[in-house]
N, C-alpha and C positions, 0 to 999 in steps of 0.2 A: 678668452677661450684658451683651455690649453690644448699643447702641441699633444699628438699622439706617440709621441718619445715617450714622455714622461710617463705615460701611464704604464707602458710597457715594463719599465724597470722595478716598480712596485716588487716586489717578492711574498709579499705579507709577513714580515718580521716581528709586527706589533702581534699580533696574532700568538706566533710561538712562543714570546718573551712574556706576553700574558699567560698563556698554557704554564711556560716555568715556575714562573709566579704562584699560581694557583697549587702547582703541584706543591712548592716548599711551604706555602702556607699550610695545606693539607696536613702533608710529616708534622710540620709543629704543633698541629692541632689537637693531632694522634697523638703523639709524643707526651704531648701536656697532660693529657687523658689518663695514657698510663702511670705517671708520676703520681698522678691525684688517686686513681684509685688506689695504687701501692702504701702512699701515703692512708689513706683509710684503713685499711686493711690493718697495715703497721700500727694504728691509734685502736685499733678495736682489738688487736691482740693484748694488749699495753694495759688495756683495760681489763680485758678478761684475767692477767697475771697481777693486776691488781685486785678483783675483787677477789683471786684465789688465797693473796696473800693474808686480805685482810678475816678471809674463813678460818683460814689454817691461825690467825694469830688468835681469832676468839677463843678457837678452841684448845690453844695451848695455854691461855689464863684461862678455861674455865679449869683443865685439870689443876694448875694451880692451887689455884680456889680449894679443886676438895683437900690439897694436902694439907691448907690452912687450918682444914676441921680439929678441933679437940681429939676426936674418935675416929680412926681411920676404916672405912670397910676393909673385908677380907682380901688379901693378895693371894690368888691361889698358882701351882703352878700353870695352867690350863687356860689363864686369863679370863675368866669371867667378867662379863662387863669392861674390859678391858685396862682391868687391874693382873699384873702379871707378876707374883713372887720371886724374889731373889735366882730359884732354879729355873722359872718358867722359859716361856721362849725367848730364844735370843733376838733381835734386833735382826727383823724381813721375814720372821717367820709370821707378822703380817700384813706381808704382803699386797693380800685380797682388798683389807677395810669393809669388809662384809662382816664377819664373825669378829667375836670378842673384844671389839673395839669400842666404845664408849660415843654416843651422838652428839654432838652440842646440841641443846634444847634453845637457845637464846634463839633473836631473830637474825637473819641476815638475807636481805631481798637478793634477787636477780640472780642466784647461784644453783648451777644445775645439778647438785647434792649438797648436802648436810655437810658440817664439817666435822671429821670424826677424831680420837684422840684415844691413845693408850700409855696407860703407866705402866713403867717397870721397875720393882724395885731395886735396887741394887746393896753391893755389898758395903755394908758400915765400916765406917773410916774412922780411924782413932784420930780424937781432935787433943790437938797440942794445949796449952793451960794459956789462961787471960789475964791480964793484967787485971782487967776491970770486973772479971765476973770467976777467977779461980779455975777450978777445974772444970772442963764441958762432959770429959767423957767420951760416949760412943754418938756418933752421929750419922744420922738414916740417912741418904742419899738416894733417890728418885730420877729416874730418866722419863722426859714426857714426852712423847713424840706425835703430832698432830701434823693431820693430812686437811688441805681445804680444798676446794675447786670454785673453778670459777666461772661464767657464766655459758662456758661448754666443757664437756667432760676432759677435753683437751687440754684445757687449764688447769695443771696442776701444782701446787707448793705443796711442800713439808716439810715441817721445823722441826726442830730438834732446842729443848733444856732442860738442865739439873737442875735440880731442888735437892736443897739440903734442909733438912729437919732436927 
C-alpha cells in the first residue's frame, strides 16, 4: 500500500514533457512539408524551362533549315512570315510573337504555345581569301531569333544565332 505522501507530490510532469514532445514533432512535420512542396514546385519549374528551351531550340534549327534552301524566299522590310530584310525591323520590334513571325510546324507535346521564330537579314561582310578555296567574296549573314514556351505561358526562352551564307 502506498503512503499518501507520495501521491501528493506527483505534479504530472510526464504529461507536459509529452505535450513538448508532440509539439516539436508537430514543427518537424510541418517544416518537412514545406521543404517538400518547395522542392516540387522548384522541379516543375525546371521542367517547364526545359520544355521551353527545347521549343525555342526546335525552332531555331527549323529557321536554319530554310537558310540551307538553294532558293531563298522573299525578305521584305515589313517581315512577312517572319523574314525581315536588311532595312526591316530592328531586333524587339517583335516583341508581341503574334505577327510576322514564322510557327514551328514540327511536333512538340506538352507546350502551351507553338514555338515561333524570325529571320533577319543582315548586312554582308566582306570575307577575307582561302587557302583552300581562293576568293569567297561577299557573304550574307542572318540573325535568327526564336521564342519557345513552355508548359505555361510563364515559361519562356529565346535564342538568339547567325548564319552565315
Amino acid at each position: 500500500m502506498k503512503h499518501p505522501h507520495s501521491l501528493a507530490r506527483q505534479t504530472g510532469s510526464v504529461l507536459i514533457t509529452s505535450l513538448i514532445m508532440l509539439l516539436l514533432l508537430t514543427l518537424a512535420a510541418t517544416t518537412s512539408m514545406q521543404v517538400t512542396s518547395l522542392e516540387e514546385r522548384m522541379a516543375g519549374n525546371m521542367r517547364n524551362r526545359n520544355l521551353a528551351f527545347q521549343a525555342a531550340e526546335s525552332a531555331l534549327r527549323a529557321g536554319e533549315n530554310l537558310l540551307t534552301q538553294a532558293a531563298l524566299p522573299d525578305f521584305t522590310s515589313t517581315g512577312d512570315n517572319g523574314l525581315y530584310a536588311q532595312d526591316g525591323a530592328p531586333p524587339g520590334a517583335y516583341d508581341d510573337w503574334t505577327n510576322n513571325t514564322t510557327e514551328f510546324s514540327g511536333t512538340i507535346g506538352q507546350v502551351a504555345a507553338a514555338p515561333r521564330y524570325v529571320i533577319q537579314r543582315m548586312a554582308e561582310v566582306e570575307s577575307g581569301t582561302s587557302l583552300d578555296a581562293g576568293e569567297y567574296g561577299q557573304s550574307e549573314m542572318y540573325r535568327i531569333t526564336a521564342r519557345g514556351v513552355g508548359g505555361t505561358e510563364t515559361a519562356v526562352v529565346v535564342l538568339q544565332s547567325t548564319y552565315k551564307r
